[in-house]
N, C-alpha and C positions, 0 to 999 in steps of 0.2 A: 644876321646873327639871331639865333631863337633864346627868346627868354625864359627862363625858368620857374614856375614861379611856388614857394614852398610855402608848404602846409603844417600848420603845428598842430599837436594836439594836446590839451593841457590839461597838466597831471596835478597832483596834491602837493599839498603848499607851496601855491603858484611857481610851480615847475612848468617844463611843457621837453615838448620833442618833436622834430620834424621828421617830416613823412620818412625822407629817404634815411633817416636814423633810425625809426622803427624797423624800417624794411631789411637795414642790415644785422640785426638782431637777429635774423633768420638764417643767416647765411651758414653759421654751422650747425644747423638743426637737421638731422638724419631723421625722416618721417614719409613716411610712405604717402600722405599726402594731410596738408595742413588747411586748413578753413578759417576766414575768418571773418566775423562780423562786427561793426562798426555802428556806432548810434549818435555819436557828437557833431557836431556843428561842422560842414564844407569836411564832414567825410569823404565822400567822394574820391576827394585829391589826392588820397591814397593808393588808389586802383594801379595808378600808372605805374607807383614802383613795387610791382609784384606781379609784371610777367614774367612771373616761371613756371617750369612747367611742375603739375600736382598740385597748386594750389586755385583757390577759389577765396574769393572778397565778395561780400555784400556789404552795403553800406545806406546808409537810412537817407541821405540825399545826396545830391551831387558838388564837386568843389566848391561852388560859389552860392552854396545856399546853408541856410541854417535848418536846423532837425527840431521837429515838436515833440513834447509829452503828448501823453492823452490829456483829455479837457481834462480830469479829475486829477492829475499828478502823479500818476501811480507808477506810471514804468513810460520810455518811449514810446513812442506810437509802433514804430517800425520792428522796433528788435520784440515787444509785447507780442507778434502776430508772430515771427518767425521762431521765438520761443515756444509759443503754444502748438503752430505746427510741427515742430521734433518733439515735443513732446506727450502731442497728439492728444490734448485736449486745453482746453481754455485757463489759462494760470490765473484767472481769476474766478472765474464761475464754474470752473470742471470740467464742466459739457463737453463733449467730445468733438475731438475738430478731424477733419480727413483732409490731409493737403497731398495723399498718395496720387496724382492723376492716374497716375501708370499701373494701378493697382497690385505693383510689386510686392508692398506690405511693409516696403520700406519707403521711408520717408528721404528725399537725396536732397542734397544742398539748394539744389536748381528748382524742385520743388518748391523748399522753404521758404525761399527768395521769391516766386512767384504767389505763394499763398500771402507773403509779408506784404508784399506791391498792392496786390490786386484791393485787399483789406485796410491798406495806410489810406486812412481820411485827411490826412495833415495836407497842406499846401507844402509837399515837398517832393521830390524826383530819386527816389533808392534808384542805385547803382549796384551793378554786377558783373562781374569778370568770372571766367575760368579759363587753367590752361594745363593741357589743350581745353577747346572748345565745349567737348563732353565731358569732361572729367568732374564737373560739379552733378550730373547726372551718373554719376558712379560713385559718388561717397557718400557719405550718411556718417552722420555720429549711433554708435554702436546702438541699435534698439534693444541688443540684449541686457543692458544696462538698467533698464527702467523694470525688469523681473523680481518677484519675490517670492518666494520658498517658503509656502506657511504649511503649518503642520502642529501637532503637540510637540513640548518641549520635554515631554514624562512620555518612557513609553513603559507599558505592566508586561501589555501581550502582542497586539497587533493596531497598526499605527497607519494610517493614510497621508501621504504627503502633496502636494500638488502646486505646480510653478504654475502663477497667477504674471496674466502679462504676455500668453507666449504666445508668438509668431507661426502661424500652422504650419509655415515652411521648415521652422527648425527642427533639427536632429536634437535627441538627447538620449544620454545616457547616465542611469542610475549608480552611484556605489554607493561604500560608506568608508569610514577609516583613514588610514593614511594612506597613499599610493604607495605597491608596490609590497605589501605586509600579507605573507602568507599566514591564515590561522588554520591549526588545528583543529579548534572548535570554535566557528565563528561568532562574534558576537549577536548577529543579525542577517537577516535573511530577507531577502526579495524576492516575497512569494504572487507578487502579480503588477502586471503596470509599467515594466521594462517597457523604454523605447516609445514612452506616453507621457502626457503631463501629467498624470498622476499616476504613484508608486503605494503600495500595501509592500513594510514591510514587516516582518514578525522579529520578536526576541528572541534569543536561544539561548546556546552556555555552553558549558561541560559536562559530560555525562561523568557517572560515576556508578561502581559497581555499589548496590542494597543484595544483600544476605537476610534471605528473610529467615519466619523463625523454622521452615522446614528445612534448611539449608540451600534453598536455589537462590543464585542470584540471578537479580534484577538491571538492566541499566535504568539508571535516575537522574532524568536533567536536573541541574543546575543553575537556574538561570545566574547571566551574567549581568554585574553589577557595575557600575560607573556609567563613564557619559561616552557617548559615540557620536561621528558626526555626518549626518546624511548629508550627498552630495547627488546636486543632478548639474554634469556638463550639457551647456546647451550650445550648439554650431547653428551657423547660418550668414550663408555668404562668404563660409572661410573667415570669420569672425567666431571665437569659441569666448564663452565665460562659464566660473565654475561657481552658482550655488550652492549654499553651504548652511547646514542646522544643529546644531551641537543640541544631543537630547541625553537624557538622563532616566538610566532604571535603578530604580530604588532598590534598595535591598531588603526583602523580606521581613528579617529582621527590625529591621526598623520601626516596626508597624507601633501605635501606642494604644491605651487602655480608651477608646474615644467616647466614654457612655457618657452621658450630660446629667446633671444634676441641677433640679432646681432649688438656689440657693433662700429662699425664703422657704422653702420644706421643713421647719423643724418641728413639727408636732406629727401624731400617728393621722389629722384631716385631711383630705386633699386642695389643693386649693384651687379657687375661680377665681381668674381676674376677671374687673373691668374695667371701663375705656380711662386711658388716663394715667391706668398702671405703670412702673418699670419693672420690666420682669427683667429679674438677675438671674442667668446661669454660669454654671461654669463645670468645666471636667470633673470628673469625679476624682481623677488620678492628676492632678498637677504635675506640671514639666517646667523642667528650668528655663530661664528667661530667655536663651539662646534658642531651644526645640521652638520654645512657647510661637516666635516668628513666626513659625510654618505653621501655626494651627489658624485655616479659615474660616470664620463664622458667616453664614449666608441666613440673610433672616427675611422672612418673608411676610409681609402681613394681608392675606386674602379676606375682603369684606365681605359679609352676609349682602348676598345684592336686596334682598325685601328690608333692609334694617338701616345699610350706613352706605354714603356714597362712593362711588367706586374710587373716587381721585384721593381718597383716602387710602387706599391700596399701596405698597410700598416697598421696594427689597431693600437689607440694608447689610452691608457687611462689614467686619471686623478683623482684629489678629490678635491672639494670645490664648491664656488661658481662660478668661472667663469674658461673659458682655454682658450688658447693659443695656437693656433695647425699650425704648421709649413708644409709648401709645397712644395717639391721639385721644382724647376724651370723648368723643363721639364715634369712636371705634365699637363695634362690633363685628367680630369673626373668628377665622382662625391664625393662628402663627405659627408659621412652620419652621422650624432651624435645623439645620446641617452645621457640623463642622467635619472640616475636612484637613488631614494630617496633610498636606502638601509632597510631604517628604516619600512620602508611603506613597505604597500601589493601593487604590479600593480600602483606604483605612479611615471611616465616616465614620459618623455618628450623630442621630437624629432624636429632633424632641417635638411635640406638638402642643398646643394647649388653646382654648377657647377665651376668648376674652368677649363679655356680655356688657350689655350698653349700661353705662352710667344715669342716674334718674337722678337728679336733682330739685328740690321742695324746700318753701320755707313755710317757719311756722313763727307763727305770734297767735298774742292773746285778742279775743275778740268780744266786744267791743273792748275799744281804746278811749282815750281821752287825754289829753297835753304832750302825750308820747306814749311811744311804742316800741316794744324790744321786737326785733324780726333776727331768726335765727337762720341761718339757710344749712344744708346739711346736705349727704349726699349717698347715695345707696346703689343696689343692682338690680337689676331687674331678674326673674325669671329664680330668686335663691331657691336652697333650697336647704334641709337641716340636716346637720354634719357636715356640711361642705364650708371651710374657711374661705372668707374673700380678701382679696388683696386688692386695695387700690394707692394711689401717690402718697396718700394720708391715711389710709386706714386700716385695721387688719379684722375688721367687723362687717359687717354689711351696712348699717347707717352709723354716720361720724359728719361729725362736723366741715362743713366746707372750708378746707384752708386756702384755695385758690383765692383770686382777682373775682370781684363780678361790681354787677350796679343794681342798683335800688331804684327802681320810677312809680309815683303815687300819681295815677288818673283819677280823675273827674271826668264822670259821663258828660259834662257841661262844659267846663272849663280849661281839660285837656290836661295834660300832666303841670304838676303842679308841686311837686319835691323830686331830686335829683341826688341822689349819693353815689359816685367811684369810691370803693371799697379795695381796699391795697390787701394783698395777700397776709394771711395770717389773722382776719377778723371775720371770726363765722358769725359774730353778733354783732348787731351795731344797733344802735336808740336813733329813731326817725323821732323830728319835732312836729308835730301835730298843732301846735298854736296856731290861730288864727284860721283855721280849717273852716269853710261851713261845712256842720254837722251834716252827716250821708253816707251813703256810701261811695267807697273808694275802690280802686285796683291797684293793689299791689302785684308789681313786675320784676322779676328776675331775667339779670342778664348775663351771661357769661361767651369767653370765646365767639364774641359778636353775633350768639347767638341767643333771642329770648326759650328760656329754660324750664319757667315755672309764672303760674300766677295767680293770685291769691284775693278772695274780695274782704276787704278791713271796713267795721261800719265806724265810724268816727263819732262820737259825741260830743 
């Protein structure tokens, strides 16, 4: 009498199941053919009860053995590889894997299985069944699945679409809309790229009859307004899926007033920033809080390469009606902004302005004796008369430093020899000179961990 001997597999909240209980869970599944892969411990011992025919088991070792992680814990050893091979590249580092031997371009069960094996370091023995005997070399989980359909989500005029992912064997074909909807005046058109991964198609509408003022009429497109949805059916292998892009054309209409204003403009001067600055803009025409969402600010700040370092360089972007854009203090260059109505076709609006380097100095009385007031202050380089400057703190060209900075007193002999951090808000601050020997000193200015200025003090 032959023994039996069953296999569990065990589920959440120490549950479990035997093999031939799983196996009958199959029995009324209508499927053209089923796959299955396995990664826990005396898997194997599943193989036997699933000779049928159409299906295919892999399994990460054999009955009487236990299944490894990878060293790191990250996934099994065995199902890691055979994932990566269907999904034709490394699910952990990317990099591209080919487990195609047959260079079909499909990836088949039998493959997967042997690319899993060949790559499992583990001390374990994967297991493999099909039936019939070929049939794991004739399935494949769908490759057309892992495809995406990128393209604009706006379209004004004419729009390029293209399936990223695709299989050079597959068939495809381009529409748009719903199946089956005849238009009188289409919405869109497919004017190049049928029967390619990539589609141009153009916008259209409704025509309509213009009376001019000699009395001929004219026809006048219309373009058409709302969202449509581009579709490319893709085949292969008698395997079809349909990619899908829901895009949006604005309406004309819509467009808004986009001129930008700078909001510290208020005198007939122009103004110059420098580094440090926040230059405030904002629409000249405001929009309610709702439109305001679709309005993008893209801010750019390009450094003078002879002046300020390039990692200083920086985009930055926004949503509403106005921004706020912040300048490093060692910034010199230019700032370029765009905003862009989102909602609209080509409804922009641009501003530019120069921002010149910040010069920082301090001053005190000279000679000193028991103390000394040091002032530090801060200015532009390059002014010039008539022209307003705008910095964090000031609307002059020199004004007092409100920032952070530090004070250091050297001695050519003795080495620094006073120490002040200066907290924001104190452009003057009194250094104690007591106990000094008389001579001279260096006074050092520091800020943004960069020295800024320095000044020789004779001490008496």
């Amino acid at each position: 009498m032959g023994i039996r001997i069953l296999i569990y597999g065990n589920l959440w909240d120490n549950d479990s199941i035997r093999d031939d209980e799983f196996a009958a869970m199959f029995d009324g599944i209508k499927a053209g053919n089923v796959s299955i892969v396995m990664e826990q411990c005396y898997s194997g011992g599943f193989i036997d009860d699933f000779t049928r025919d159409n299906f295919t088991i892999a399994t990460a070792c054999s009955g009487d053995e236990v299944s490894y992680s990878r060293l790191d814990g990250s996934y099994d050893e065995f199902v890691y590889h055979w994932i990566s091979a269907v999904a034709l590249q490394d699910i952990i580092t990317g990099d591209d894997v080919n487990a195609n031997v047959d260079n079909d371009y499909v990836v088949s069960m039998h493959e997967a299985f042997e690319y899993a094996k060949q790559n499992d370091s583990q001390n374990e023995t994967p297991q493999y069944q099909s039936m019939p005997n070929d049939w794991g070399s004739k399935t494949t989980i769908n490759p057309l699945m892992i495809l995406t359909l990128d393209g604009n989500d706006k379209m004004c005029d004419v729009e390029t679409y293209q399936i990223q992912g695709l299989n050079p064997l597959a068939s495809i074909y381009w529409s748009f809309g719903e199946s089956g909807v005849a238009y009188v005046f289409p919405p869109l058109e497919i004017i190049d790229g049928q029967g390619t991964a990539q589609a141009t198609f153009k916008r259209k509408g409704e025509y309509q009859l213009y009376i001019d003022e000699n009395g001929v009429s004219h026809p006048v497109l219309i373009p058409y307004v709302g969202t449509q949805t581009i579709k490319a059916t893709v085949t292969l292998n008698g395997n079809s899926c349909v990619l899908e892009k829901e895009v949006t054309m604005p309406d004309p209409e819509d467009e808004l007033d986009m001129r930008i204003r700078d909001v510290n403009q208020t005198g007939l001067l122009p103004l110059m920033y420098f580094g440090g600055a926040t230059i405030e803009l904002a629409l000249r025409t405001p929009v309610d809080e709702e439109t305001a969402r679709n309005i993008e600010w893209e801010c750019v700040l390009e450094p003078d390469p002879n002046s300020t370092p390039a990692s200083l360089g920086m985009t930055m972007t926004f949503t509403g009606n106005s921004v706020e854009i912040p300048t490093p203090l060692a910034f010199t260059g230019t700032v370029r902004v765009t905003a862009t109505n989102t909602a609209a076709c080509n409804n922009t609006g641009t501003f530019t302005m120069e921002v010149i380097a910040s010069v920082m100095y301090i001053d005190f009385t000279n000679p000193a004796s028991g103390s000394v007031d040091i002032s530090v202050k801060e200015t532009a380089a390059g002014t010039q008369e008539g022209v307003a400057a705008m910095s964090a703190d000031a609307e002059v060209y020199a004004e007092p430093y409100m920032g952070e900075y530090r004070l250091e007193l050297w001695h050519e002999v003795y080495g620094m020899v006073r120490a002040m951090d200066v907290e924001a808000g104190n452009p003057t601050v009194t250094v104690d000179l007591g106990g000094l020997t008389p001579g001279w000193y260096y006074v050092r200015l520091i800020a943004d961990g960069e020295m800024k200025a320095v000044g020789k003090l004779m001490v008496r």
